[in-house]
C-alpha positions in Angstrom: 0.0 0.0 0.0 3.1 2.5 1.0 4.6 1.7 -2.3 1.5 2.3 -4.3 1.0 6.0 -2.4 4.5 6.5 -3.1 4.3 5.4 -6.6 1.2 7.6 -7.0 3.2 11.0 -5.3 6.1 10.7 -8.0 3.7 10.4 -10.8 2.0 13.7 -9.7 5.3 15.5 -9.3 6.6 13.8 -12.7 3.1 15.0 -14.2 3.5 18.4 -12.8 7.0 19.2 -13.7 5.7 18.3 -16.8 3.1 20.9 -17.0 5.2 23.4 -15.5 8.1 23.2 -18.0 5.2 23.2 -20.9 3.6 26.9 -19.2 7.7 28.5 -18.7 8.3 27.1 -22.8 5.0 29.0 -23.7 5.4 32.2 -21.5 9.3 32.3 -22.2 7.8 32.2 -26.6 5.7 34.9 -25.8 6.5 37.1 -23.4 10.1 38.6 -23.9 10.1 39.8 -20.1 10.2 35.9 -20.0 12.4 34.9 -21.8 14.8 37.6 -21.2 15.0 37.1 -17.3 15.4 33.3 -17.4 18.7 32.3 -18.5 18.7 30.6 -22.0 21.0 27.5 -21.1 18.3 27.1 -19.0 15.7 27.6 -21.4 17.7 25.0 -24.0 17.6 22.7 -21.3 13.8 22.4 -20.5 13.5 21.8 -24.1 15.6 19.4 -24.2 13.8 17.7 -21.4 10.7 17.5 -22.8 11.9 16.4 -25.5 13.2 13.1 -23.9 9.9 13.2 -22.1 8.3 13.1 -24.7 10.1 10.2 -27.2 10.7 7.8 -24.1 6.8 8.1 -23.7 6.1 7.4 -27.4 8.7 4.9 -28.3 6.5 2.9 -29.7 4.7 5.9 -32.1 7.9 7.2 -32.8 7.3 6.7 -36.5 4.8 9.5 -36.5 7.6 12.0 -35.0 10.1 10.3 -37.6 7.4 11.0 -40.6 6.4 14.4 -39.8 10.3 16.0 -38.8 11.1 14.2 -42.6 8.3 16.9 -44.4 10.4 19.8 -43.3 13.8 17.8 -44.3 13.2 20.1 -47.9 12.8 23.2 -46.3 15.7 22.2 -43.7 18.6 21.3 -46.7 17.5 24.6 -48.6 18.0 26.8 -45.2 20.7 25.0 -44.3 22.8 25.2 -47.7 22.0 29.0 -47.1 23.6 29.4 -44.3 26.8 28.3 -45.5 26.6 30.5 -48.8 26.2 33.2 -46.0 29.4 31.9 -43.6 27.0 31.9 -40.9 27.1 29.0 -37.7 25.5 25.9 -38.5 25.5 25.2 -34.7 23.1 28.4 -34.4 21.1 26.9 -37.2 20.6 23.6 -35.8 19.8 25.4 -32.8 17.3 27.2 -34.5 15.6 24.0 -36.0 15.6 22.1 -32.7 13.3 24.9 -31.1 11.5 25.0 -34.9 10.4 21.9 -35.0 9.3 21.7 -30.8 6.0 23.2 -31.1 4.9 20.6 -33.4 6.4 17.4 -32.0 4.8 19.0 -28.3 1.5 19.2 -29.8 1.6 15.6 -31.4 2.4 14.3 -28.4 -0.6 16.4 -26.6 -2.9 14.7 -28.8 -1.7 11.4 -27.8 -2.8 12.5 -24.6 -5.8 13.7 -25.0 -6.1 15.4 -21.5 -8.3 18.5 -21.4 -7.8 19.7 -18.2 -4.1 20.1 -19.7 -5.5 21.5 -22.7 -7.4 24.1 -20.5 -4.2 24.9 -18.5 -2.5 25.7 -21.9 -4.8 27.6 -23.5 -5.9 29.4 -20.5 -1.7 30.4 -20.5 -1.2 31.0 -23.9 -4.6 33.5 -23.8 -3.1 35.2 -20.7 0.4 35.8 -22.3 -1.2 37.4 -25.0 -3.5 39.9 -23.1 -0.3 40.7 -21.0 2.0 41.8 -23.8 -0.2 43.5 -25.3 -0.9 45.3 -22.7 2.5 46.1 -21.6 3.4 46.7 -25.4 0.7 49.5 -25.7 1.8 51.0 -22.6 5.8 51.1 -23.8 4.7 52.2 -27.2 2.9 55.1 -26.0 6.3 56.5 -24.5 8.0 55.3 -27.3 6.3 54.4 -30.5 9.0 53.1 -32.7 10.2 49.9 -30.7 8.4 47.8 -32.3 9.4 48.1 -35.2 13.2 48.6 -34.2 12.9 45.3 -32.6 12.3 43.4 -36.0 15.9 45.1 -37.1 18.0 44.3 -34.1 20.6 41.7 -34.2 22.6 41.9 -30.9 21.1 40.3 -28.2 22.9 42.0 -25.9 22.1 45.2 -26.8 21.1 47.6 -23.8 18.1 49.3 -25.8 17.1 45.8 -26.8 17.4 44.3 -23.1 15.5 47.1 -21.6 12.6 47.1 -24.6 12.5 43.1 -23.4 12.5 44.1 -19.6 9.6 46.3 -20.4 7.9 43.5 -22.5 7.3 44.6 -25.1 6.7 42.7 -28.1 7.8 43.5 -32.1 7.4 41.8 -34.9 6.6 38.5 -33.9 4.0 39.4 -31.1 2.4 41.5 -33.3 1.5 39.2 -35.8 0.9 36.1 -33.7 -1.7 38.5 -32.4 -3.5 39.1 -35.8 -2.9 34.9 -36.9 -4.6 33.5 -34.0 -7.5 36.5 -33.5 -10.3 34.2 -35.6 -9.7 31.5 -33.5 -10.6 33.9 -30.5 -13.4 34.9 -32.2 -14.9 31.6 -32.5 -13.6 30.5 -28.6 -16.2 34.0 -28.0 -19.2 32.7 -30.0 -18.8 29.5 -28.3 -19.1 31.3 -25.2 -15.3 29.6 -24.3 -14.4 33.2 -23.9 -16.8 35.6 -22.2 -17.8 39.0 -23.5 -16.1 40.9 -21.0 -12.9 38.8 -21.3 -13.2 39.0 -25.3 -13.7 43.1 -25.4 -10.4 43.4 -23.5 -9.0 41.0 -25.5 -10.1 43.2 -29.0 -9.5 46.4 -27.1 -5.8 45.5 -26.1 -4.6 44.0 -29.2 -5.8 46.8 -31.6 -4.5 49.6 -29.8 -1.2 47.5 -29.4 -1.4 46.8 -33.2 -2.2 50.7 -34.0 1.0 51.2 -31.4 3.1 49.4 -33.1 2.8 50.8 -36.4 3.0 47.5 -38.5 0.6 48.3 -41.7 0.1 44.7 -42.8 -0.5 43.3 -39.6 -3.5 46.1 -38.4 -5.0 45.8 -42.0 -5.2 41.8 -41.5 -6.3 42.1 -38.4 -9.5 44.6 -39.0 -10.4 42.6 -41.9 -10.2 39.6 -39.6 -13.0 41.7 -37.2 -15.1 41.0 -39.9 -15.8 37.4 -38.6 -17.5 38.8 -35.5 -20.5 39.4 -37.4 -20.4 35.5 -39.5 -22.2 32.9 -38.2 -20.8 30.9 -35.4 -21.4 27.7 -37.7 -18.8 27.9 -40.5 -18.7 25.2 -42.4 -16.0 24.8 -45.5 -19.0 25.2 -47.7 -20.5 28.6 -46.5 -17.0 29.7 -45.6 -16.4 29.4 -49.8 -20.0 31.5 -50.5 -19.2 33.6 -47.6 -15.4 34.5 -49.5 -16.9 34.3 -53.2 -19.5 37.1 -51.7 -17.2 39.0 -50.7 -14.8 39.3 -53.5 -18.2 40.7 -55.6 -19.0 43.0 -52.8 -15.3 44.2 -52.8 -15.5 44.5 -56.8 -18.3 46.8 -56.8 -17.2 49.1 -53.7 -13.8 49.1 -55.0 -13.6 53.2 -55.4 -15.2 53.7 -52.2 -12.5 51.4 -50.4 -9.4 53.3 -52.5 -10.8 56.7 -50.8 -11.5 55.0 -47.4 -7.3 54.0 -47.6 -6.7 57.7 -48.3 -8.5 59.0 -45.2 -6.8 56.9 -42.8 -3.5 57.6 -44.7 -4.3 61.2 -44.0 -5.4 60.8 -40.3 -3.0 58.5 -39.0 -0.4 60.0 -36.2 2.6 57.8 -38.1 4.2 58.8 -41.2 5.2 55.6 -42.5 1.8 53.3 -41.6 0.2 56.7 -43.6 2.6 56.0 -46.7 1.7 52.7 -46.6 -2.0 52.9 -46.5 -1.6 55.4 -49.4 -0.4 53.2 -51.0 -2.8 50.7 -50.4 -5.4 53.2 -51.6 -3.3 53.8 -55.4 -3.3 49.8 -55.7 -7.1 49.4 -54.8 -8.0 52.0 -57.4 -5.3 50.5 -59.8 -3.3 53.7 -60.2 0.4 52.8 -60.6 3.1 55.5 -59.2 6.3 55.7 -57.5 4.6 55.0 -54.4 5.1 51.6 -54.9 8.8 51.8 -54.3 8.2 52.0 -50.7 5.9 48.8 -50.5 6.8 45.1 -50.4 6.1 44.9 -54.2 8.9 45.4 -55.5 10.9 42.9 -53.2 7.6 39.7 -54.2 8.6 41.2 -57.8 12.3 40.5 -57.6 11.5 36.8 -55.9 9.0 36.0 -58.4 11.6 36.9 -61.0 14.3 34.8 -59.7 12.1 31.6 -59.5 11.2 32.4 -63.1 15.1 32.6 -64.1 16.1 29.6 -62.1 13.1 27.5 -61.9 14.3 23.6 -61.1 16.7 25.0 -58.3 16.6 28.4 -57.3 19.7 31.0 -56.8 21.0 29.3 -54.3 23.1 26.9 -57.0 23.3 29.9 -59.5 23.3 33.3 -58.3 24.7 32.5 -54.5 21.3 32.6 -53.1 20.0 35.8 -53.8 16.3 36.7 -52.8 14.8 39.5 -51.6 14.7 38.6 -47.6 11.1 40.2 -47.2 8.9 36.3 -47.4 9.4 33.1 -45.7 7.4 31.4 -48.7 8.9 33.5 -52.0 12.4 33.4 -50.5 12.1 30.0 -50.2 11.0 29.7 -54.4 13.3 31.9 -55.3 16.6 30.5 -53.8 15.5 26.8 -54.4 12.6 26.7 -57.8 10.9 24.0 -58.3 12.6 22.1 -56.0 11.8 24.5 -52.5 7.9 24.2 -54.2 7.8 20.7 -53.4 9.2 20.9 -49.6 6.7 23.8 -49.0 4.4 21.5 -50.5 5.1 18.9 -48.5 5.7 20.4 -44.8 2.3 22.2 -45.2 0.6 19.4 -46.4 1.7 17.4 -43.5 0.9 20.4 -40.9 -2.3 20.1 -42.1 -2.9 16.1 -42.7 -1.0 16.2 -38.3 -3.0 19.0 -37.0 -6.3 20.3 -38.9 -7.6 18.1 -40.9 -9.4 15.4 -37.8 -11.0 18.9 -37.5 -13.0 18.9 -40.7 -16.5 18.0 -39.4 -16.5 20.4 -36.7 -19.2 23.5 -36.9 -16.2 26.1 -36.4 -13.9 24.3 -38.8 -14.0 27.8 -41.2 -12.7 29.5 -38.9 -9.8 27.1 -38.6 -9.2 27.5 -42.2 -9.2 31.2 -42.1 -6.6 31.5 -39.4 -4.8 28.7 -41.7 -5.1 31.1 -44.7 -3.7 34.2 -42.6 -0.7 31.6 -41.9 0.1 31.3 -45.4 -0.4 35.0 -46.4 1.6 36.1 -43.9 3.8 33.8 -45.0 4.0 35.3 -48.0 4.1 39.2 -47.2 6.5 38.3 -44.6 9.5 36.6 -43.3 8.3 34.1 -40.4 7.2 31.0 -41.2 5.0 31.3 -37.8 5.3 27.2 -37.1 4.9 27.7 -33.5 1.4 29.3 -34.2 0.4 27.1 -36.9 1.5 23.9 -35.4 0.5 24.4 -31.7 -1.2 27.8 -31.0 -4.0 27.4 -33.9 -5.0 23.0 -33.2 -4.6 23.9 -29.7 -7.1 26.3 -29.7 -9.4 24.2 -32.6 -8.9 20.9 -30.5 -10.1 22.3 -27.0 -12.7 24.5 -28.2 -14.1 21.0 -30.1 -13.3 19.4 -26.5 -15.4 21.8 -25.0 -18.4 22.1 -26.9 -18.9 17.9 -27.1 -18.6 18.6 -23.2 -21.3 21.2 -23.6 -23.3 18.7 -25.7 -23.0 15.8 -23.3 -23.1 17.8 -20.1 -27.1 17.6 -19.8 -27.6 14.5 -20.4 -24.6 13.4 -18.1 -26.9 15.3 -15.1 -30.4 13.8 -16.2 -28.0 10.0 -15.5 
């Protein structure tokens, strides 16, 4: 009987180690106060914990780790022949992958598990980092309004400004639009009544002023078109979800003028001179009018990518012109060092993201809103230079699992009292 009790008491401390060293890894990714006051040979070493943890308990599913780690083997050779072109560590770069590729082979294992109070704990964590951040973020960017952007430049660590912007946490580039990529699954956790009203309001209230703070154009135009959803059924089924964005592109078609001139107003009203540049800009493309505006936009850099995959189209520049690509997207950086050949591995790691986390989700009433935060992924992807794994591979089925967990609960709970 001793032993058994004993038994028992290490598997709740095992168990809640566990947990605890899954809430520092997501607070230490999202908050930079985090991760900045925790030393990172400490950090490397948690991960490298639960990594053990997590292949001595799924020994015998290891093939499922093995086949999902071999779709980003592409990606992986192309990045990694590009940092030797560069001269850069490939000890950093392996580094690098090992914390890529964490999120995912964390969440596989989660499913294995299928515990929702865990689930719960998570979400609940990852909800709270969020509000946090951005609130801290709005309140440092009111003082100073050009961190956030600064802090997608800086490439010293060290750096005093950069230490006490991370102190102060608050969040640039990444923070900013993890916030916009994982807002529609929010707003279907709200119609599901997962999140309350108050709860979601602050939630809205926080991250647009931090997104209007931090000046990033892209991100605050994704994000209010996002808002959008708040008014779509809480049923979104693939079907209605292709009506809804057929619609749309009509309605968009016919109010096209209107929209250029409603880009040229809040150009001419907003407090920063570059977001007003940009939506400008924004404005001249909607209405089709071409002008040296455009220099000052990403479209020149998707240009020059699109242009190298065209001149090097089985393998990229990375074999012919020492790599060159315009460093402004994960996806057409990818193209245009590698052609033909980085297609397929995008191909295939998003293919098995999807096949691993999203689509078991298929029947579900909220699945459009799944797919929506999957397409914001991939545009992102696009526009920009993250490949935003951690919230495409954790943050996003995390939210989609649970919220499914919950409402079966909310289906079952009833009848579970009647019994």
């Amino acid at each position: 009987m001793l032993n058994r009790i004993n038994l028992t008491k290490k598997i709740y401390i095992s168990h809640a180690i566990f947990i605890f060293f899954i809430v520092y890894y997501l607070l230490a990714t999202i908050m930079p106060v985090v991760s900045r006051i925790i030393d990172v040979r400490i950090y490397l070493l948690i991960i490298i914990l639960l990594y053990l943890k997590i292949f001595t308990n799924s020994y015998k599913k290891l093939d499922k780790y093995i086949l999902y780690i071999l779709s980003f083997l592409g990606v992986f050779i192309i990045e990694c022949f590009s940092v030797i072109n560069k001269g850069e560590s490939l000890i950093y770069f392996f580094y690098d992958e090992l914390l890529l590729l964490f999120p995912s082979i964390l969440f596989i294992y989660l499913l294995s598990l299928n515990n929702y109070k865990l689930n719960h704990i998570l979400v609940k964590t990852i909800l709270f980092a969020f509000i946090i951040t951005s609130f801290t973020s709005f309140i440092g960017l009111r003082n100073d309004p050009s961190a956030a952007r600064w802090l997608a430049t800086v490439k010293d660590s060290n750096d005093a400004y950069f230490v006490s912007l991370n102190l102060k946490n608050i969040g640039g580039y990444s923070t900013v639009y993890s916030c916009v990529l994982i807002f529609p699954m929010i707003i279907s956790m709200f119609k599901y009544k997962y999140i309350k009203l108050p709860y979601f309001i602050i939630i809205y209230l926080l991250f647009s002023l931090f997104l209007i703070y931090a000046q990033y154009t892209t991100a605050l135009l994704l994000f209010f078109s996002s808002s959008v959803l708040i008014f779509l059924p809480k049923k979104l089924p693939t079907k209605k979800l292709l009506l809804i964005i057929f619609g749309s592109i009509i309605f968009l078609l016919i109010v096209r003028p209107f929209l250029g001139d409603l880009f040229y107003y809040f150009s001419s009203i907003s407090n920063s001179i570059g977001v007003s540049k940009r939506l400008y800009v924004v404005g001249d493309l909607i209405k089709g009018i071409d002008n040296n505006s455009q220099a000052n936009t990403r479209i020149p850099l998707i240009t020059y990518d699109i242009q190298l995959f065209l001149k090097y189209p089985l393998f990229g520049s990375l074999f012919n012109a020492s790599g060159e690509n315009s460093g402004h997207s994960f996806i057409l950086d990818i193209l245009a060092k590698s052609g033909v050949f980085g297609a397929f591995s995008l191909f295939f790691m998003y293919r098995q993201i999807y096949k691993s986390f999203y689509s078991s989700l298929n029947k579900s009433p909220f699945f459009g809103y799944v797919i929506i935060s999957y397409i914001l992924v991939m545009i992102t992807s696009i526009v920009n230079t993250g490949s935003w794994i951690f919230v495409l591979s954790f943050v996003i089925p995390l939210f989609a699992v649970h919220l499914n967990s919950y409402i079966n609960f909310q289906l079952i709970q009833p009848h579970t009292i009647k019994g």
